[in-house]
VMD Tcl script that draws the C-alpha trace (Angstrom):
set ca {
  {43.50 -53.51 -29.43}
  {39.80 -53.10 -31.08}
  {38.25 -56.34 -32.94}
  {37.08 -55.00 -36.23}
  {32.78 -56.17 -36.72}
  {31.16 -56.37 -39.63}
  {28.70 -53.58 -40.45}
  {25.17 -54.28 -39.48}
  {22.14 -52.08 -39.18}
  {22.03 -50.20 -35.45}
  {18.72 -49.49 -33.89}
  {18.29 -45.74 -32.92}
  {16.01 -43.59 -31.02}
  {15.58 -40.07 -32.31}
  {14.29 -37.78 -29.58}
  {11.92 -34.91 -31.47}
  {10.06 -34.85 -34.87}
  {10.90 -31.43 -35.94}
  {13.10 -30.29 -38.73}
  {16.55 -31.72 -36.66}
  {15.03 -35.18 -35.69}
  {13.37 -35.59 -39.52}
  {16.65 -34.82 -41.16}
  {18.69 -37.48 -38.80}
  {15.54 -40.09 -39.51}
  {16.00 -39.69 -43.17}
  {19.80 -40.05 -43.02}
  {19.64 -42.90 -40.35}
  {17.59 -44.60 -43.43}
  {19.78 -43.91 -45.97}
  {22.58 -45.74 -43.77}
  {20.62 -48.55 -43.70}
  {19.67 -47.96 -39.94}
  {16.53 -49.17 -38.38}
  {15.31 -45.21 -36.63}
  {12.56 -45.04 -34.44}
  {11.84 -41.02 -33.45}
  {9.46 -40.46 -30.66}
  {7.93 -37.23 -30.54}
  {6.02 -35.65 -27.24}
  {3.23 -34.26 -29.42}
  {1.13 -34.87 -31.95}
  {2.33 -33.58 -34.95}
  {5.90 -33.26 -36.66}
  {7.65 -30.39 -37.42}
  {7.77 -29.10 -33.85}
  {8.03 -25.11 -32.94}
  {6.66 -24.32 -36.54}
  {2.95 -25.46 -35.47}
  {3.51 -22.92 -32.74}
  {5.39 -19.86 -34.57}
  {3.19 -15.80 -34.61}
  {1.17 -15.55 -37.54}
  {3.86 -13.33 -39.17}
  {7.14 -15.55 -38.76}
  {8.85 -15.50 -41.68}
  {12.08 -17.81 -42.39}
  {15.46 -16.21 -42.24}
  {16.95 -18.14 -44.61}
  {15.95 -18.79 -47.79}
  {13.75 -21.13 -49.31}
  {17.28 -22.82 -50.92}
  {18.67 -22.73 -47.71}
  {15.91 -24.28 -46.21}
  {15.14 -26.60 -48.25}
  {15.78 -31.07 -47.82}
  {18.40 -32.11 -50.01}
  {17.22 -33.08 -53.15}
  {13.31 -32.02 -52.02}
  {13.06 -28.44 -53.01}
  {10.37 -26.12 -51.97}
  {7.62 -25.07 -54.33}
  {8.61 -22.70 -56.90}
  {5.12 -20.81 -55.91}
  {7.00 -19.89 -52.81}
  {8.65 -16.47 -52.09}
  {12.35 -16.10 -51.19}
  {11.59 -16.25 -47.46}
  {8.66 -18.42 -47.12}
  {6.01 -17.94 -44.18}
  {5.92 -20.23 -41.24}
  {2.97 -21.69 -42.27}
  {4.48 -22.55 -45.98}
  {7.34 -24.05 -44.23}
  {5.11 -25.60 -41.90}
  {3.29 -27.36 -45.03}
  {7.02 -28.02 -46.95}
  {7.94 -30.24 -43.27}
  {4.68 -32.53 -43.65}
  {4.80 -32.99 -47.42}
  {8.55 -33.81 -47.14}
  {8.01 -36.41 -44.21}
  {4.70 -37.76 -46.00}
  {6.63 -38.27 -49.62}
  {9.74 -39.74 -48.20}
  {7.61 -42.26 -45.67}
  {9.25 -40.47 -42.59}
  {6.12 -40.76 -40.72}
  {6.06 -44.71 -40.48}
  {8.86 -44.49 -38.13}
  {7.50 -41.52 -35.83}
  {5.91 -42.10 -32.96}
  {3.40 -39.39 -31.97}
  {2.07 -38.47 -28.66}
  {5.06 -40.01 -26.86}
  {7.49 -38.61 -24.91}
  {11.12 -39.90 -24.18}
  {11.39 -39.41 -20.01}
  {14.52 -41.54 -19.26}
  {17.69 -42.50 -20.87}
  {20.02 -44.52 -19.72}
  {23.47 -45.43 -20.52}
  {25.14 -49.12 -20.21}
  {29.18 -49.83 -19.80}
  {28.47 -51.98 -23.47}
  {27.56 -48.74 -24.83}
  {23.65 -49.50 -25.43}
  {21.20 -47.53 -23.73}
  {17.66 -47.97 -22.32}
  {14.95 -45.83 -23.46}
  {11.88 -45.16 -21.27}
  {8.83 -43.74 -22.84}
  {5.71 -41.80 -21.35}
  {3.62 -45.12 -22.03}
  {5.87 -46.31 -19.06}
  {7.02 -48.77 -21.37}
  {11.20 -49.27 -22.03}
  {12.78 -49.96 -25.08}
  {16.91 -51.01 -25.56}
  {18.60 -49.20 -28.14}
  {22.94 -48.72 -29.38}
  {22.33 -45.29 -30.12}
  {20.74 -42.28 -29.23}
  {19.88 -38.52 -31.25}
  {18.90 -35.89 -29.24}
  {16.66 -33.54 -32.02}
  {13.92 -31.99 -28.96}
  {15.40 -28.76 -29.83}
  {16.44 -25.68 -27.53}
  {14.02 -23.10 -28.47}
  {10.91 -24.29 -26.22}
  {12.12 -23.21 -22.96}
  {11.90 -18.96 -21.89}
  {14.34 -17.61 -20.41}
  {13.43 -16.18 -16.72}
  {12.42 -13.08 -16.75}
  {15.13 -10.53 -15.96}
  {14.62 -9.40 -12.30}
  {14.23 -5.41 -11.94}
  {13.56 -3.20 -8.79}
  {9.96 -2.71 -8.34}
  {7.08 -4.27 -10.81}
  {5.89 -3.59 -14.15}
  {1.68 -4.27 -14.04}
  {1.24 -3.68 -17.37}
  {0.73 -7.07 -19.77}
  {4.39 -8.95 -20.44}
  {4.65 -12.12 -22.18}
  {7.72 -13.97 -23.82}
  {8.17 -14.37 -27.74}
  {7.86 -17.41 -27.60}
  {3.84 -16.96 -26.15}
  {3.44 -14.46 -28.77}
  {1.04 -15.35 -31.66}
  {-0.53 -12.11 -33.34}
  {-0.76 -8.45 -32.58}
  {-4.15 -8.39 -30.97}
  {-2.58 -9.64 -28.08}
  {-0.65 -6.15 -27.75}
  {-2.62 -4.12 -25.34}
  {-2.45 -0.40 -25.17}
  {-0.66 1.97 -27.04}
  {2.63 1.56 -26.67}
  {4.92 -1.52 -26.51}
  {8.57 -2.25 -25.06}
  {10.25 -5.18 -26.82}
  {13.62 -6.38 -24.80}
  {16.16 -7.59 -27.15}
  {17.23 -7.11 -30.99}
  {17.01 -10.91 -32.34}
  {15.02 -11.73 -35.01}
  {11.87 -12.68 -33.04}
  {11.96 -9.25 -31.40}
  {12.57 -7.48 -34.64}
  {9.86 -9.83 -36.29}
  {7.30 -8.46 -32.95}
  {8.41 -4.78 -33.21}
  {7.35 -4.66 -36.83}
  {4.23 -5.92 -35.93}
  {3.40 -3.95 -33.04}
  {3.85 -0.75 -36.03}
  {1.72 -2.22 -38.34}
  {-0.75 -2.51 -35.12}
  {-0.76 1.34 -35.01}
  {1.56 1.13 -31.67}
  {4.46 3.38 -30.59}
  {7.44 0.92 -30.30}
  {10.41 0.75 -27.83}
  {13.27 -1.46 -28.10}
  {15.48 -1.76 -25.31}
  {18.77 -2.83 -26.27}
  {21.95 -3.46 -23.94}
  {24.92 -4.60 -25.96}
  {26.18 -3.64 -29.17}
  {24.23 -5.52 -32.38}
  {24.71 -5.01 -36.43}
  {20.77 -5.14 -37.39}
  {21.18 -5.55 -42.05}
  {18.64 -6.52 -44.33}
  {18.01 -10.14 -45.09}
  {18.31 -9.76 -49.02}
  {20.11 -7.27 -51.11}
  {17.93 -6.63 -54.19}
  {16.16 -9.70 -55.36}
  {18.71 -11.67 -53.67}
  {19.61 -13.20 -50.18}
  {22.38 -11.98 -47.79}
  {24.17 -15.85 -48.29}
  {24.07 -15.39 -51.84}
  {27.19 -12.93 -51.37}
  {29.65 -15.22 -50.23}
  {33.94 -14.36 -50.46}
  {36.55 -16.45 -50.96}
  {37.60 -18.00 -47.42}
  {41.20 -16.14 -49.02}
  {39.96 -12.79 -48.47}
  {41.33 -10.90 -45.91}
  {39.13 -10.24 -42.72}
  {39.79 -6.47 -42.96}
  {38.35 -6.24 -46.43}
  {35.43 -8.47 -45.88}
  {34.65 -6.26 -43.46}
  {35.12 -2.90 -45.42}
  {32.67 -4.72 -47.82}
  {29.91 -5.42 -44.89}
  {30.44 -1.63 -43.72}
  {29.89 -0.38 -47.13}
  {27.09 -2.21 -47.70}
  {25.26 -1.59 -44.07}
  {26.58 2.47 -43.96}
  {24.37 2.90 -47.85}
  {21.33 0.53 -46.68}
  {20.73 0.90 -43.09}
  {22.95 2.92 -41.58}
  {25.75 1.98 -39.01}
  {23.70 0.57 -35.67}
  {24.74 3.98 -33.76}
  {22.79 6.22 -36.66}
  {19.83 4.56 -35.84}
  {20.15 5.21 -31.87}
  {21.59 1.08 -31.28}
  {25.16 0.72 -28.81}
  {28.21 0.76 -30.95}
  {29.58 -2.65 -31.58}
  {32.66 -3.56 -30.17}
  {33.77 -5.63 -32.91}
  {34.00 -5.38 -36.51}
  {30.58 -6.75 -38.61}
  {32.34 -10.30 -39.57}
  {32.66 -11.08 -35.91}
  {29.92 -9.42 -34.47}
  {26.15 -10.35 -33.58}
  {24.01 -9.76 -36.21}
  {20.14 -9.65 -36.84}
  {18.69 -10.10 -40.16}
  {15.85 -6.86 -40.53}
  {14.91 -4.49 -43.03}
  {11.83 -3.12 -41.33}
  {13.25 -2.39 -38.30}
  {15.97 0.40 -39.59}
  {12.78 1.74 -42.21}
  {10.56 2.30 -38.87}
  {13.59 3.71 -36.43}
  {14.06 6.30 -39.78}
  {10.69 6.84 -39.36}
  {10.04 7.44 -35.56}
  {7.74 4.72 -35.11}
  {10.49 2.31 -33.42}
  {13.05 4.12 -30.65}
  {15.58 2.26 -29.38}
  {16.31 3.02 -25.39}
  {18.85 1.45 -22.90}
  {18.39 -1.01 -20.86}
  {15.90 -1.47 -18.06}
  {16.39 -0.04 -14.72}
  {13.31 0.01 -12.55}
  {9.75 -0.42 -12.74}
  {6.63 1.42 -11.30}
  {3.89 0.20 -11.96}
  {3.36 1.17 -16.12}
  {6.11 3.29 -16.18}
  {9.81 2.06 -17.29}
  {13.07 3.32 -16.37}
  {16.24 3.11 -18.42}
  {19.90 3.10 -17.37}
  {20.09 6.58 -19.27}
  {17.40 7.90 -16.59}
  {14.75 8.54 -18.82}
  {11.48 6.34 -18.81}
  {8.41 5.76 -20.47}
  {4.52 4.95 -19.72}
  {4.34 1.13 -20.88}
  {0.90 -0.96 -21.89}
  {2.71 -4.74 -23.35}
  {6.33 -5.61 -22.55}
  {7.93 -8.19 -24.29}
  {10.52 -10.24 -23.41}
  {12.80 -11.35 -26.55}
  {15.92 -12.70 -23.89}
  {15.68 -16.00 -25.53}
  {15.38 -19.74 -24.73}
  {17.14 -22.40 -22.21}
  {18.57 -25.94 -23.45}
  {16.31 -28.47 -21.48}
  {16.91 -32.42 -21.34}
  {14.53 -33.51 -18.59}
  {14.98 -36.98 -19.90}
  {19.25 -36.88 -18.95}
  {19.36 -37.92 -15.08}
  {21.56 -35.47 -13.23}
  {25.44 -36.14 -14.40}
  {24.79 -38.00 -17.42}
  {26.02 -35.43 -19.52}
  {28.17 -32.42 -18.84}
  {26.65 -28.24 -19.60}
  {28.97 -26.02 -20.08}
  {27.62 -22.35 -20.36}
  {23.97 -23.74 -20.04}
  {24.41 -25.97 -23.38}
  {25.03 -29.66 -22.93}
  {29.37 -30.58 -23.88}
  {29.60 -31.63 -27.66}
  {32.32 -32.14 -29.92}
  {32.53 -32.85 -33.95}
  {30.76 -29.46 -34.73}
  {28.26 -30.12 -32.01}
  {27.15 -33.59 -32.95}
  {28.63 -35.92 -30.86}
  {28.51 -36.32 -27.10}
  {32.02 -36.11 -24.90}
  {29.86 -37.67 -22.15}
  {28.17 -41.19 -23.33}
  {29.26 -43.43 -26.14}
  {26.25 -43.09 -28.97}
  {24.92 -40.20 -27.78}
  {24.68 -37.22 -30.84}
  {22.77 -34.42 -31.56}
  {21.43 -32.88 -34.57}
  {19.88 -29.54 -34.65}
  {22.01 -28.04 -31.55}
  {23.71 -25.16 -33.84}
  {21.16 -22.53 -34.37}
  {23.75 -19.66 -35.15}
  {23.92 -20.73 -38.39}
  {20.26 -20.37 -39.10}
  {17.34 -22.90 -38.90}
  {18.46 -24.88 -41.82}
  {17.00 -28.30 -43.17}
  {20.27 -28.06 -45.16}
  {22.68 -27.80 -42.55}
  {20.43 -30.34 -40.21}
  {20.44 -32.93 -43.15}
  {24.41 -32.28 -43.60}
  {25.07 -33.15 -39.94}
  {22.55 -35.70 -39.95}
  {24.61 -37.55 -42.67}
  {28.02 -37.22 -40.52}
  {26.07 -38.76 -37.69}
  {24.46 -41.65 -39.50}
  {28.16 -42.31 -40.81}
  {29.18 -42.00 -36.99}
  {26.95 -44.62 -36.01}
  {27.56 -47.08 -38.92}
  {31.92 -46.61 -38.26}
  {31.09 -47.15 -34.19}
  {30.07 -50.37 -35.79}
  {33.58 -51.05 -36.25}
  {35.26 -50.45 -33.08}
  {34.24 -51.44 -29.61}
  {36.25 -47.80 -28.93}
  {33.50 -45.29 -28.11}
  {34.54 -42.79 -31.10}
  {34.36 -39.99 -28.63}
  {37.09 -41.49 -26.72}
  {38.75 -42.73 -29.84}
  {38.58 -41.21 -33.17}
  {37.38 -37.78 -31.34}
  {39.11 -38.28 -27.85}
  {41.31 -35.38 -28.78}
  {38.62 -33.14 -28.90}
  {38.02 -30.20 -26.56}
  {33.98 -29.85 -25.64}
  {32.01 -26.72 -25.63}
  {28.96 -25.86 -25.14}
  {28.87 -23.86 -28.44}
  {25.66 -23.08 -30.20}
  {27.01 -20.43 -32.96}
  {29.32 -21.45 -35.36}
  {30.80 -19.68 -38.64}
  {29.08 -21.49 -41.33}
  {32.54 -21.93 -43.65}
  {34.38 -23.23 -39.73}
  {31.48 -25.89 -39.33}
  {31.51 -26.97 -43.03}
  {35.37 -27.79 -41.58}
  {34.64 -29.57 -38.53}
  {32.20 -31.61 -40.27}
  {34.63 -31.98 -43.41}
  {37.65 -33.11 -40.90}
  {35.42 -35.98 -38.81}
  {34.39 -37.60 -42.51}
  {37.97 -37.65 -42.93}
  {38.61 -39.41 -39.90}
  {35.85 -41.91 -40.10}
  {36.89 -43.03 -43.50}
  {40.25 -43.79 -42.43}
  {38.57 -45.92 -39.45}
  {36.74 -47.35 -42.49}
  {39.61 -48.04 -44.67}
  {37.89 -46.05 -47.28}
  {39.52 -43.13 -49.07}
  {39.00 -39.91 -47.75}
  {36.51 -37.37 -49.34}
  {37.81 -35.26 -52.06}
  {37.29 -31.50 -52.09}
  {34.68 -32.13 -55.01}
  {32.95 -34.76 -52.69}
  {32.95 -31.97 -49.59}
  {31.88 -29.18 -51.80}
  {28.86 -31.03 -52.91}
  {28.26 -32.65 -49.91}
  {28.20 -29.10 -48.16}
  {26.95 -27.29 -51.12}
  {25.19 -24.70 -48.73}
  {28.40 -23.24 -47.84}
  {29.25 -21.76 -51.43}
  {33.05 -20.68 -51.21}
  {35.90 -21.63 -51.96}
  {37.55 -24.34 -49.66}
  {40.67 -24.51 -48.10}
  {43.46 -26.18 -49.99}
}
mol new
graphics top color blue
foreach p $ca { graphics top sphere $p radius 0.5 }
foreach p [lrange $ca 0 end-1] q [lrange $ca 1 end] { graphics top cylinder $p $q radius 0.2 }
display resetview
């Protein structure tokens, strides 16, 4: 039987200063946690000192925006990277973040004790003990390998996530592989560059404008009542009379319907295909030399390739079996906070299909400070207790309205471990005012 403890502060490590690891800082503070983040370089806000000159968000600046720290009213609806970039230091400047961040200092080792502590090792060689660890070092740092082909393309080819501006685009003509947003971003800027633009694309993909009028896409929310076939007559409506179904503008055919489909948020892309400037073309077959050839059996003389396959999850500081990877994502439960693996081990910031949010990271940054504070309670590791039922997965996109659930259903649970009364459904809608629908009864 667990010995109930009285709540004190726990001492946590915070791997990353970006967006994720700032959010679970601020909400480790609220709890009344001492936080210590450690961050390899030696700035905060992580990829966004490194995004291309164009990068816009995909979400809007209310989306994006720290609870109760909203972005300039100056700013557009989808601010640039380098507004965003400014929002991220202001925020962790006004709310004293930064006293607790640790630049220039990377986390190499953790380790895990049978008391449920763990040991910390830092690039200073020095070790530090702490009960709980976040993992906020992000998973979009890492390119993919490149695809392997017959022959070999001597043309210029760089990832996305090498790209910067488009001086670096040499020749003429450019072939972007893959329809997320960074290719989509890269392929619009290759046209305004003056270059004839390829897209080769393999599987089917809905590619709709971020906004409709003045406003965002997540502005346009259902009732969680409505029936899947008519949300999706709505989508199809909308996409047929703005861009066009993704097979008018030369893209595969989806196999699914648009609510359960992969989608990429573009409006220039389907104005340029329209136009002639982008083609879409299959995927890759062969190379020789500067010329490409597609599964269809046509090809096409190529001067810059660019590979938009996307990024591997990395924790070089997680010795070999610490922690289980399923799919190439490490196991997590509770909406993809909370380790199956290691007691006090979370992450924050692992769910980037539901857009790079300081929102959503601030949301699940409060269900893990919470975490910590009930483990308090217990000397039952909560993912063997509380969460033990759990199934893991390596899951990195989640329906926005399922997570708001997840996360709704584990504050349930905790309060009951904290003899508290569980959260209304005025105290969930407010809490997860970002997902703005009607919740379940």
């Amino acid at each position: 039987m667990n010995t109930p403890h009285p709540v004190t502060a726990a001492r946590v490590c915070v791997i990353g200063a970006g967006v994720s690891g700032l959010s679970a800082l601020a909400a480790l503070k609220a709890e009344g946690h001492e936080a210590v983040v450690y961050e390899k370089d030696g700035v905060v806000a992580g990829l966004w000192n490194n995004g291309y000159d164009s990068l816009h968000l995909f979400t809007s600046k209310t989306m994006a925006s720290f609870p109760g720290y909203p972005m300039p009213e100056s700013y557009p609806l989808f601010p640039t990277g380098k507004q965003f970039l400014d929002y991220i230091n202001d925020y962790a400047r006004d709310k004293n973040l930064l006293e607790d961040v640790v630049l220039n200092t990377a986390v190499t080792r953790i380790e895990s004790f049978e008391n449920g502590t763990w040991m910390v090792t830092l690039s200073t060689g020095e070790s530090e003990r702490f009960d709980a660890v976040v993992v906020a070092n992000g998973h979009l740092y890492k390119p993919k390998p490149r695809p392997v082909y017959p022959g070999e393309f001597t043309g210029m080819q760089k990832h996305t996530g090498d790209y910067r501006k488009p001086d670096e685009l040499v020749g003429s003509s450019v072939l972007i592989v893959g329809a997320g947003p960074s290719a989509t971003d890269i392929a619009a800027d290759a046209v305004s560059a003056g270059k004839q633009v390829f897209m080769s694309v393999r599987s089917g993909r809905y590619i709709v404008p971020a906004s409709i009028g003045s406003r965002t896409r997540m502005d346009f929310t259902l009732p969680r009542v409505t029936p899947r076939w008519v949300a999706d007559l709505v989508s199809d409506f909308h996409m047929k009379y703005s861009t066009g179904r993704p097979e008018d503008l030369g893209l595969p055919k989806p196999t699914g319907k648009i609510t359960a489909s992969k989608i990429t948020l573009s409006t220039l892309v389907p104005y340029w295909i329209q136009r002639g400037r982008i083609t879409v073309v299959p995927e890759i077959r062969s190379f020789d030399g500067t010329t490409v050839c597609f599964a269809d059996g046509s090809s096409r003389s190529i001067d810059t390739l660019i590979w938009a396959n996307g990024f591997d999850a990395e924790m070089p500081f997680a010795d070999d079996g610490l922690i289980t990877w399923i799919a190439g994502m490490p196991a997590r439960i509770v909406g993809g906070t909370l380790s199956p693996d290691a007691p006090n081990l979370y992450y924050n910031g692992w769910v980037s299909g539901i857009g790079a949010s300081s929102q959503l990271y601030s949301s699940s940054a409060e269900l893990i400070a919470k975490m910590v504070s009930t483990q308090l309670l217990t000397d039952e590791p909560l993912n063997r207790g509380v969460f033990g039922d759990q199934k893991p997965s390596g899951q990195l996109k989640f329906d926005i309205f399922e997570w708001r659930r997840m996360l709704a259903g584990a504050e349930k649970r905790l309060a009951s471990v904290r003899g508290e009364k569980p959260p209304r459904r005025a105290d969930i809608a407010r809490r997860y005012a970002w997902a703005r629908v009607r919740l379940d009864r």
